[in-house]
C-alpha positions as CSV (number, residue, x, y, z in Angstrom):
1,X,4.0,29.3,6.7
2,X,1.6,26.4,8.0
3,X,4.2,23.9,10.4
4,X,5.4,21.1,8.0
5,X,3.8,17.7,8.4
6,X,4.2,14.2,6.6
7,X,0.6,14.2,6.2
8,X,-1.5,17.2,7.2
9,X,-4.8,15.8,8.3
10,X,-6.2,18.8,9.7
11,X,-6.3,20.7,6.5
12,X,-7.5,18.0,4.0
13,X,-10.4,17.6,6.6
14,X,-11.3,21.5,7.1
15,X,-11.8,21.5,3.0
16,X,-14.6,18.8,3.2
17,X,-15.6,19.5,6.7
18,X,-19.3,20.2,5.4
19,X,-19.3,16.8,3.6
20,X,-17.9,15.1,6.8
21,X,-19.3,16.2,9.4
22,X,-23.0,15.3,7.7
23,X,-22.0,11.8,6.6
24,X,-21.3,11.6,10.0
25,X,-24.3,13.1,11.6
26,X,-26.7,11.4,9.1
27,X,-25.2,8.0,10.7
28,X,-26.1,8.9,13.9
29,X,-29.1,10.5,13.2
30,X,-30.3,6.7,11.9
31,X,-28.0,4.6,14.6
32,X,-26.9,2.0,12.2
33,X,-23.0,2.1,13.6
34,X,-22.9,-1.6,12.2
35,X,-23.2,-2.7,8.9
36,X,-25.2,0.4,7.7
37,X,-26.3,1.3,4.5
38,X,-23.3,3.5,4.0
39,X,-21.2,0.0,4.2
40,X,-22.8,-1.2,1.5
41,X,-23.5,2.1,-0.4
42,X,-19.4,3.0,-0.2
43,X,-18.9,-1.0,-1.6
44,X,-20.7,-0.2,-4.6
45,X,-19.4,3.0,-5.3
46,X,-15.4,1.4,-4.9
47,X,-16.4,-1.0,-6.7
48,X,-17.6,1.5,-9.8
49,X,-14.4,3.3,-9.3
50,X,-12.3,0.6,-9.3
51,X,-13.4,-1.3,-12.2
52,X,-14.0,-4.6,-10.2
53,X,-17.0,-6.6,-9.6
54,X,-16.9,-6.9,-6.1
55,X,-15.5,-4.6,-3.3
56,X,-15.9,-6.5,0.3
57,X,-14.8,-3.8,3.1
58,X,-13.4,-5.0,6.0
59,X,-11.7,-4.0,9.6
60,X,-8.1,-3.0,8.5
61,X,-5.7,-3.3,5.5
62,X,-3.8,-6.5,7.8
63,X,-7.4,-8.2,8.4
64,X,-7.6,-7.8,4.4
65,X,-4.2,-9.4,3.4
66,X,-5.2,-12.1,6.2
67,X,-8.5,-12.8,5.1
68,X,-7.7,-13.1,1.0
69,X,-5.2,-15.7,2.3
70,X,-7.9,-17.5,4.0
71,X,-10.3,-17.6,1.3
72,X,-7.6,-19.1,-1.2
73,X,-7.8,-22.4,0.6
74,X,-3.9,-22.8,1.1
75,X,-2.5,-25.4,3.8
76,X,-0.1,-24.9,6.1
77,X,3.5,-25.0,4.7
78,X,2.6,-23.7,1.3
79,X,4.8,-21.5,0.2
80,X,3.9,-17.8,-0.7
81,X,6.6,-15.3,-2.6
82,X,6.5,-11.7,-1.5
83,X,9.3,-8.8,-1.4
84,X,11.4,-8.7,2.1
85,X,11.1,-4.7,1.5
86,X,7.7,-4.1,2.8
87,X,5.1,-3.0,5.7
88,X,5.6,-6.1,8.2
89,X,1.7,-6.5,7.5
90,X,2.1,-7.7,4.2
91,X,4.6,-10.8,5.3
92,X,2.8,-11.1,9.0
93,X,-0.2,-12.6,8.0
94,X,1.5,-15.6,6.4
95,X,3.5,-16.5,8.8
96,X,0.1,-15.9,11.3
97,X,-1.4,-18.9,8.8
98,X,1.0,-21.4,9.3
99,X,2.0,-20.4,5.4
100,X,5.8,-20.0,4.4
101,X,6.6,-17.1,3.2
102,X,9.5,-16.8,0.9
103,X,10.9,-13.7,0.0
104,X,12.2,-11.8,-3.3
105,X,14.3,-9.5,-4.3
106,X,12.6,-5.8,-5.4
107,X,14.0,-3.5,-8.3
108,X,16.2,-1.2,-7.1
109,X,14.6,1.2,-9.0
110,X,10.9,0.5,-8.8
111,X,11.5,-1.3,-5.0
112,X,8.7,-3.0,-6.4
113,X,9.1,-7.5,-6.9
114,X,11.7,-8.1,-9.4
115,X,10.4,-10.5,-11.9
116,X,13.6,-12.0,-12.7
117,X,14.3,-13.0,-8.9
118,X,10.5,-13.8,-8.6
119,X,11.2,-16.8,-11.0
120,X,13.8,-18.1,-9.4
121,X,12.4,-18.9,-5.9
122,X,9.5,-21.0,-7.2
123,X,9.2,-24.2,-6.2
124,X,6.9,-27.3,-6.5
125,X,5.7,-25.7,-2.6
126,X,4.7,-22.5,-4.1
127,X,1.3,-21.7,-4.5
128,X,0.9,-17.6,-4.5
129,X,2.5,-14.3,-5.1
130,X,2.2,-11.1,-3.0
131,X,3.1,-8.1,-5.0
132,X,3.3,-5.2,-3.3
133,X,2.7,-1.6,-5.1
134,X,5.4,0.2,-3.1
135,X,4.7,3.9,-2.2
136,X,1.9,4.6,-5.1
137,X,4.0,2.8,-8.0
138,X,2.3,-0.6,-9.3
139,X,4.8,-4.0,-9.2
140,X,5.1,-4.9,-12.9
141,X,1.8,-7.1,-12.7
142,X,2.1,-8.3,-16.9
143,X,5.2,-10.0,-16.5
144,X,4.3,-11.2,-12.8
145,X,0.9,-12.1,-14.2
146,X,2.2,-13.8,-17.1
147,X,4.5,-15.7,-14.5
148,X,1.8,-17.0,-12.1
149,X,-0.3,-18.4,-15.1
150,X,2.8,-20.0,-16.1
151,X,3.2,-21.6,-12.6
152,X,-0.5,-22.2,-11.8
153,X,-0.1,-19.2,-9.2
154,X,-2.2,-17.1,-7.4
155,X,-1.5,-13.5,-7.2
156,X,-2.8,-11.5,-4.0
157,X,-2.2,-7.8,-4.8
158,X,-1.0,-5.5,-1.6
159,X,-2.9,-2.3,-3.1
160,X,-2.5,-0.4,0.2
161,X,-0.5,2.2,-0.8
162,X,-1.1,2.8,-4.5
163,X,-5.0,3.1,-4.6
164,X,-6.6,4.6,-7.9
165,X,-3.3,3.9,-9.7
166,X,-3.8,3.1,-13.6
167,X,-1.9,0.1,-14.9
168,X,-1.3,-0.1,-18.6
169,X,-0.7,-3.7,-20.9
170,X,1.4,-3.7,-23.6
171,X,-2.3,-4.3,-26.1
172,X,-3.3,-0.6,-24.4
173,X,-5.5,-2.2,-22.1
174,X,-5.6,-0.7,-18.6
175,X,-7.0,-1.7,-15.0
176,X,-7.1,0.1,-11.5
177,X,-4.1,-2.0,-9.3
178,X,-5.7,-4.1,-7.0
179,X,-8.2,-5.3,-9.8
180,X,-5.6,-7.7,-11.7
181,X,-4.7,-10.4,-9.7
182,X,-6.9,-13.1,-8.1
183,X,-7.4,-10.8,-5.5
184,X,-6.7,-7.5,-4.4
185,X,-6.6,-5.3,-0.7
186,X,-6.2,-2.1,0.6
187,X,-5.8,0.0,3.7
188,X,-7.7,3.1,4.7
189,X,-5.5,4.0,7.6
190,X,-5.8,7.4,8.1
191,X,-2.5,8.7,6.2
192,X,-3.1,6.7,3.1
193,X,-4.5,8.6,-0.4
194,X,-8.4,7.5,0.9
195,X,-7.8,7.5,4.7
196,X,-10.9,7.0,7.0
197,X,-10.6,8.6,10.3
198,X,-9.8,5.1,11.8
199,X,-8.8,1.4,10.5
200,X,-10.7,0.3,7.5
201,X,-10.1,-2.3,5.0
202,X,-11.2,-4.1,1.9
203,X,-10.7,-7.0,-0.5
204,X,-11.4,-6.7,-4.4
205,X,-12.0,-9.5,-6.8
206,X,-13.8,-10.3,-10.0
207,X,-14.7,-13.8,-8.4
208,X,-18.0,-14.9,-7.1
209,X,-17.0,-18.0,-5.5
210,X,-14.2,-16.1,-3.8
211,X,-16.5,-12.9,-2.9
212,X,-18.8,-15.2,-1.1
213,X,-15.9,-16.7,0.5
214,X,-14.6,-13.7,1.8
215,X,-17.8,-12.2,3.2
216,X,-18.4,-15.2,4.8
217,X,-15.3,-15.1,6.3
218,X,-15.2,-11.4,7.6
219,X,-18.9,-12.1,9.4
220,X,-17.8,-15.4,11.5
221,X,-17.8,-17.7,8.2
222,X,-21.9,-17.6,8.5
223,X,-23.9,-18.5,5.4
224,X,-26.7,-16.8,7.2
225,X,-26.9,-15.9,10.7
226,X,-25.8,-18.5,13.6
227,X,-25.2,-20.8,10.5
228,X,-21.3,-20.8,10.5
229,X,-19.6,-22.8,7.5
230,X,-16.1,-22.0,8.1
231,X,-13.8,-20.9,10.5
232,X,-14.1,-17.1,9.8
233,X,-13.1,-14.0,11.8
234,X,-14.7,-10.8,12.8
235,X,-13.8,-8.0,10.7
236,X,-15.9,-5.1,9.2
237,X,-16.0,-1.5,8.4
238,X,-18.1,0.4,10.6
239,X,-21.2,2.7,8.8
240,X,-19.5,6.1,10.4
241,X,-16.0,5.1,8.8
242,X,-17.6,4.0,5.8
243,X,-19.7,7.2,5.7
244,X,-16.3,9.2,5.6
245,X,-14.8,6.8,2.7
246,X,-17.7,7.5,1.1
247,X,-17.1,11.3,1.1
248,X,-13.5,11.2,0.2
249,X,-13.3,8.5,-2.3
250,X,-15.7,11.8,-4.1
251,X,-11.9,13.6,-3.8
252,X,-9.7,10.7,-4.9
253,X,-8.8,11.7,-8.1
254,X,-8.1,15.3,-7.0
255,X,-6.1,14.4,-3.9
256,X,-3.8,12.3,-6.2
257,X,-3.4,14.6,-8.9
258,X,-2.5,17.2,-5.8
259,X,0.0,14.7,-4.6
260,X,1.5,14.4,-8.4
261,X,2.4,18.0,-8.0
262,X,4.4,18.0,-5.1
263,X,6.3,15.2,-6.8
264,X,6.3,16.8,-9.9
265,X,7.9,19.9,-8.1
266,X,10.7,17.8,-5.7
267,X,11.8,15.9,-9.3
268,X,12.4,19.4,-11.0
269,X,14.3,20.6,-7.7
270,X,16.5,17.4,-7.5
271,X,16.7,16.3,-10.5
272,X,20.0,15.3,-11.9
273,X,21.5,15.6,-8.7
274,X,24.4,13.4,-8.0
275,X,24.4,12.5,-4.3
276,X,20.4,11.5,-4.9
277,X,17.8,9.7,-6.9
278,X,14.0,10.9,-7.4
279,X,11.4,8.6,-7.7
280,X,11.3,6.3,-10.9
281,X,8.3,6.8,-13.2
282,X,7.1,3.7,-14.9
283,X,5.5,3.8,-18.2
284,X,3.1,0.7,-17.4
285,X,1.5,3.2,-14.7
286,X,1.0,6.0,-13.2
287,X,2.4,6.8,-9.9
288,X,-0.2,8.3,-6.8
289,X,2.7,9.0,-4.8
290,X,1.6,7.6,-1.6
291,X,5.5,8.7,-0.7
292,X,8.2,10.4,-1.9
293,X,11.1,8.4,-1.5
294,X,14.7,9.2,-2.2
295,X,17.3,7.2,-2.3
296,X,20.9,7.9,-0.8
297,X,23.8,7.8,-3.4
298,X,26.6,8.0,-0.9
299,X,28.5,5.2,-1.0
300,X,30.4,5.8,2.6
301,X,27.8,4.8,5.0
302,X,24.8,6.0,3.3
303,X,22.9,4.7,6.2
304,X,25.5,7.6,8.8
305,X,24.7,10.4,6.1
306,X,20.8,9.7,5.8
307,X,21.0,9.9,9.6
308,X,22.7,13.2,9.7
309,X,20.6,14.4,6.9
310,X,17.2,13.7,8.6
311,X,18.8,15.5,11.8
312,X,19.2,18.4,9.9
313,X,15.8,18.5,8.0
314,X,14.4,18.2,11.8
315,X,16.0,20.8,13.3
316,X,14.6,22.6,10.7
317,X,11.2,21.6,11.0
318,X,11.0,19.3,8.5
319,X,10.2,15.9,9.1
320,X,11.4,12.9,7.0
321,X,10.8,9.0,7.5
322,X,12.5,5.7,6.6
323,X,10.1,3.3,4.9
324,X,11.6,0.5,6.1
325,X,14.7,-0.3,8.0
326,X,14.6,-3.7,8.9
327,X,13.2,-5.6,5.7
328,X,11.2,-8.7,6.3
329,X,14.5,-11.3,5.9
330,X,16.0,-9.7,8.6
331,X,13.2,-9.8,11.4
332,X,13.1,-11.8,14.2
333,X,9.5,-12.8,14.3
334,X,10.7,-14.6,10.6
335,X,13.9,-17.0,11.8
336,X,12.1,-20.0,11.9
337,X,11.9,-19.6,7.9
338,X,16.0,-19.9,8.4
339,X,15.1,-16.6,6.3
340,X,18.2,-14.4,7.4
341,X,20.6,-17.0,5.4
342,X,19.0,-15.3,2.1
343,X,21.2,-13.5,0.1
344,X,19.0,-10.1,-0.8
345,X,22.0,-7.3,-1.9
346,X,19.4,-5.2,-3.2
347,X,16.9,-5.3,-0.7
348,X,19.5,-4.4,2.2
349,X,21.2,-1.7,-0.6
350,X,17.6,0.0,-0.1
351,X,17.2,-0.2,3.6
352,X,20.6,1.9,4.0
353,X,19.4,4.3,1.8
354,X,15.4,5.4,1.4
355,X,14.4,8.7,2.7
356,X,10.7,10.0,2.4
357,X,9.5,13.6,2.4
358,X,6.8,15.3,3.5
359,X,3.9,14.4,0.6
360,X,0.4,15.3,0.9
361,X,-2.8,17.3,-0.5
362,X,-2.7,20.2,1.5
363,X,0.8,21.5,0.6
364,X,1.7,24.9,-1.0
365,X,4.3,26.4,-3.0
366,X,6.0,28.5,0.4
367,X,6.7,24.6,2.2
368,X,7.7,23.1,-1.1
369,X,10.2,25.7,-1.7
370,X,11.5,25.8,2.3
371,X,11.8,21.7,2.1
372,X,13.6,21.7,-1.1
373,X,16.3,24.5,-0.2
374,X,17.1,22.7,3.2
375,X,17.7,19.3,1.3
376,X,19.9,21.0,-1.0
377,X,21.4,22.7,1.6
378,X,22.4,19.6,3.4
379,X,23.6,17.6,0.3
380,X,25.5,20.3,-1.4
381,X,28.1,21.1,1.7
């Protein structure tokens, strides 16, 4: 049996190595290592995929969430709603843009924003929403859509883990996430479900005033060179990284039907079990699985059992991660916001109790069966 990862790398890469290593080599064959044709060329073919008018890539998934914030025009002290159980990336940037952010409750089944708790923190202050689609599953954007218009809101979509996801409207419409709000970003770190083989970024939006905005931000806020217009940034995605995206984004579709069956086969080994709770499927979308993430149902320090249960899986050779353990309310970069006085049950409920397994493209029947028969092991002493 190939050594257990939580994302096997190696394997997914020696399946396209062909395709790789000559996107690569064709970039250095023509030296354009900045703002090659393959930047552009990988743009437009996102952009196809996605659904969306314009794809603007960019240095990382942080520089994206950063950069859609600048380009909305917001002042400092506007207020900006976004779920305390998240990536730091996703709150850091507003706090780095003199921005308040305000956080929200997430359903404890979906750990996506709650809509109900969404309404309830908006004030005359607010002027945006950052959903986050948490571990491949899409926030319920109709209702949080339906809220922003409501409010005059704009809605920023964190689409860094739930890439190529389909969201469905009640009238049988249906969108790619990251293409339904004002604007939309993702991440290409290496682990996600289209990983570069670096940092990579990119904003989406339907917007031409706002695409322009954005490009001109990423390049310095130039119009045209040496011409700068606003106070911009430097922040792109470079041809050989691009070149790779451009390969894999080929594979997308396969690589998240491959990670729907290694959640398909965890739900039918743990399903119905009562000391834990697989993944919840929405019917507005379908999941990519960027994780698989349990939840804990022991009620006597859930947080001591988890603990003792991803010691176990480790001795074993199985490893297992907490996605996240210290939710935004409860970080000390964020007590000037007097955040840590919120009340957020669920949110701290989760954080005692998520465990994610090994999930990736590369995994066979012979690990799924080993990893499934040592968590059962452990939780049915």
């Amino acid at each position: 049996m190939q050594p257990i990862q939580m994302v096997d790398l190696k394997q997914q890469y020696l399946k396209i190595k062909t395709e790789i290593d000559n996107g690569i080599l064709s970039v250095l064959d023509r030296t354009q290592f900045i703002n090659g044709n393959d930047v552009q060329q990988f743009a437009d073919n996102l952009a196809a995929y996605l659904g969306v008018k314009h794809v603007i890539p960019c240095a990382n998934g942080t520089d994206a969430l950063q950069i859609a914030l600048m380009a909305l025009g917001l002042k400092p002290g506007d207020e900006v709603i976004t779920p305390s159980f998240t990536f730091i990336a996703t709150t850091e940037v507003i706090a780095l843009l003199q921005l308040t952010p305000v956080f929200v409750e997430v359903d404890p089944q979906t750990f996506c924003i709650d809509p109900e708790s969404l309404r309830k923190v908006i004030t005359n202050k607010t002027k945006a929403i950052v959903p986050v689609h948490m571990f491949g599953l899409t926030a319920p954007m109709e209702e949080i859509l339906a809220i922003a218009k409501e409010h005059n809101l704009l809605v920023i979509e964190d689409n860094a883990q739930a890439i190529g996801a389909d969201y469905y409207f009640n009238d049988g419409a249906f969108k790619k996430a990251g293409t339904l709000g004002t604007i939309g970003t993702t991440s290409f770190f290496p682990s996600k479900n289209l990983g570069a083989y670096g940092d990579g970024g990119a904003i989406f939006t339907n917007d031409d005033d706002l695409a322009t905005s954005i490009k001109m931000i990423t390049n310095h806020g130039q119009s045209k060179r040496y011409y700068h217009d606003v106070v911009g940034c430097n922040s792109r995605l470079d041809t050989i990284q691009a070149a790779i995206l451009n390969t894999k984004l080929k594979h997308l579709d396969e690589y998240i039907l491959a990670r729907k069956k290694v959640a398909d086969f965890y739900d039918q080994a743990f399903a119905n079990h009562k000391k834990i709770t697989i993944p919840f499927r929405a019917s507005y979308c379908s999941h990519v699985f960027h994780q698989y993430t349990l939840v804990i149902n022991e009620s006597v320090d859930p947080s001591g059992y988890r603990s003792k249960l991803i010691e176990y899986l480790g001795q074993q050779g199985i490893p297992a991660m907490i996605y996240y353990p210290v939710p935004g309310h409860k970080q000390i970069m964020f007590q000037q916001f007097n955040v840590s006085e919120n009340k957020m049950p669920v949110t701290d409920w989760l954080t005692e109790r998520v465990i994610s397994l090994p999930i990736h493209t590369e995994m066979d029947e012979e690990q799924l069966n080993y990893i499934t028969s040592k968590v059962l092991e452990f939780i049915n002493q």
